[in-house]
Steps between C-alpha positions, in 0.01 A plus 500: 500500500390805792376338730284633805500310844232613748572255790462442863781680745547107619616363221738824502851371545425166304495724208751712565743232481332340173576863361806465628689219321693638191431244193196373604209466313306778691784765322386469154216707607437867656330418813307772740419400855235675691418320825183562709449482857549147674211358653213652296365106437332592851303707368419373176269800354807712550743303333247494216523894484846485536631312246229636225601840609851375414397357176323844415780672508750274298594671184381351178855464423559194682448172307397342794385544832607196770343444817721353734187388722253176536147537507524614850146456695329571149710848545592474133161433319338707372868715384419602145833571230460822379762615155765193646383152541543316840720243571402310846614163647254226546563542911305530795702756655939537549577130647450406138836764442671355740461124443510541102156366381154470597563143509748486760255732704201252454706249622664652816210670600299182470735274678545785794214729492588606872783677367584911524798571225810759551791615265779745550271778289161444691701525836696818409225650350195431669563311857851463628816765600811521717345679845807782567638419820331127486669170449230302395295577121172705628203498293269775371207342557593390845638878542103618393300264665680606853412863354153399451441361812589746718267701289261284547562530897486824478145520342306177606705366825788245563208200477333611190816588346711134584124340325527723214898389407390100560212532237750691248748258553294204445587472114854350717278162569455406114911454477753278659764538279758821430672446129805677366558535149822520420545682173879541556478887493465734802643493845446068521604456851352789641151373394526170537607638880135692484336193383588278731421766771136565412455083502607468837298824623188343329568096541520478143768207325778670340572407129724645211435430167702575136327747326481575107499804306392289185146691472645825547785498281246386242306807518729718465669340260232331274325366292191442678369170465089452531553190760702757741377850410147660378619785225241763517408694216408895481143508639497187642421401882634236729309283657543195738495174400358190682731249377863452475496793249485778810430765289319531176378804287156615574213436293700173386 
C-alpha cells in the first residue's frame, strides 16, 4: 500500500528507525513522512489547522493517510478525511507511542499521575542540547525562561519580573517524578544524563522505564484493528470519545 504519515516532530526519530529496519513489516509498504511542528498540543486550535491543512493536501493517491498523534487536548477532533481515509490511534497524546498501548498509559499514569515523561526524541527535539563550551546538558527551556526574564526586568522591574517566572513555573508543583523512556534508540546516556539533571534541579524522583514501539510499528505497518485504531472514512469527522474508546467518528 502508499501510505501517508502526517505525525508529530516528537515522535520523529522513533519512526525513523521503524523505517529503518530492512525486512520488517513496515517495508512491504511505500511510506511518506511529513512531520509537523512539536509542541502544537499547546495550542490545541492550531494543531487542529495543522494537521487538516496536512490532510488537505495529501494526494488522492495515497491509500491511506496515518496519524501518528493521540487525541491531543481534543486537538484532533473535529479533523475530517478528505479523498484518503484516516487512520488514528486510540491515544491521548505520544506517551501512548512510547509505552506501546493506551493500556499501559492508563495504568502508569494512574499509578503516578505526578509524573512529567522524557525520551531521547522529545529531548533532542524539543527541550534538551549539548551547551558548546558547557559540561553539563543545558536545556532550552531553561535557556528561554532566563531570556524571558530579563525581558521581563527590563519592562516591569526585577520584583514584578521574579513574580511573573514563579506563577509560570507553578505547573512544576503538580510533578514529583522525572521518567525516562528508554526506547533503545538515540544518544541513551546522554539523556538519561539530562534526565536525571532536571530531577535534581526541580526535586523531582528520578525513574527510567522500558519503552515499546508496539503501537507504532502497528501503524505503520497495519492492519488497523477497531480496539486500537478508529479508521476514518472520506467525509467523515473525528470526534472524542468518553470511554475507553478515545476517539470515535462523529455523528456516531
Amino acid at each position: 500500500m502508499r501510505l501517508k504519515v502526517i505525525a508529530c516532530q516528537v515522535v520523529r526519530m522513533e519512526i525513523e528507525a521503524l523505517l529503518a529496519e530492512s525486512g520488517g513489516s513496515c517495508a512491504e509498504h511505500e511510506i511518506e513522512v511529513q512531520t509537523l511542528e512539536i509542541g502544537l498540543h499547546d495550542e490545541p486550535e492550531k494543531l487542529r489547522e495543522e494537521v487538516q491543512a496536512a490532510v488537505d493536501a495529501t494526494e488522492a493517491s495515497f491509500d491511506y493517510t496515518l496519524l501518528g498523534y493521540g487525541i491531543c487536548s481534543n486537538g484532533l477532533a473535529g479533523i475530517t478525511a478528505r479523498d484518503v481515509p484516516l487512520v488514528i490511534p486510540r491515544a491521548h497524546d505520544c506517551m501512548t507511542f512510547f509505552l506501546g498501548s493506551k493500556e499501559r498509559y492508563h495504568e502508569e499514569f494512574t499509578q503516578h499521575p505526578g509524573t512529567y515523561y522524557y525520551t531521547c526524541g522529545w529531548i533532542e527535539d524539543k527541550e534538551g542540547y549539548q551547551g558548546e563550551g558547557e559540561s553539563m546538558l543545558c536545556s532550552r527551556q531553561d535557556a528561554a525562561r532566563r531570556a524571558r526574564f530579563q525581558e521581563y526586568v527590563q519592562k516591569y522591574g526585577e520584583d514584578n519580573a521574579q513574580y511573573l517566572m514563579e506563577v509560570e513555573s507553578a505547573w512544576q508543583q503538580h510533578y514529583d517524578r522525572a521518567v525516562f523512556i528508554n526506547e533503545g534508540i538515540g544518544d541513551i546516556e546522554t539523556c538519561q544524563q539530562f534526565t536525571r539533571e532536571i530531577a535534581e534541579s526541580r526535586g523531582w524522583q528520578y525513574v527510567e522505564i522500558a519503552g515499546s514501539d508496539r503501537l507504532l510499528r502497528a501503524l505503520l505497518s497495519g492492519p488497523w484493528p477497531d480496539e486500537e485504531f478508529l479508521t476514518v472514512p472520506p467525509g467523515r469527522q473525528i470526534a472524542e470519545s468518553y470511554d475507553g474508546g478515545i476517539v470515535r467518528l462523529a455523528g456516531n
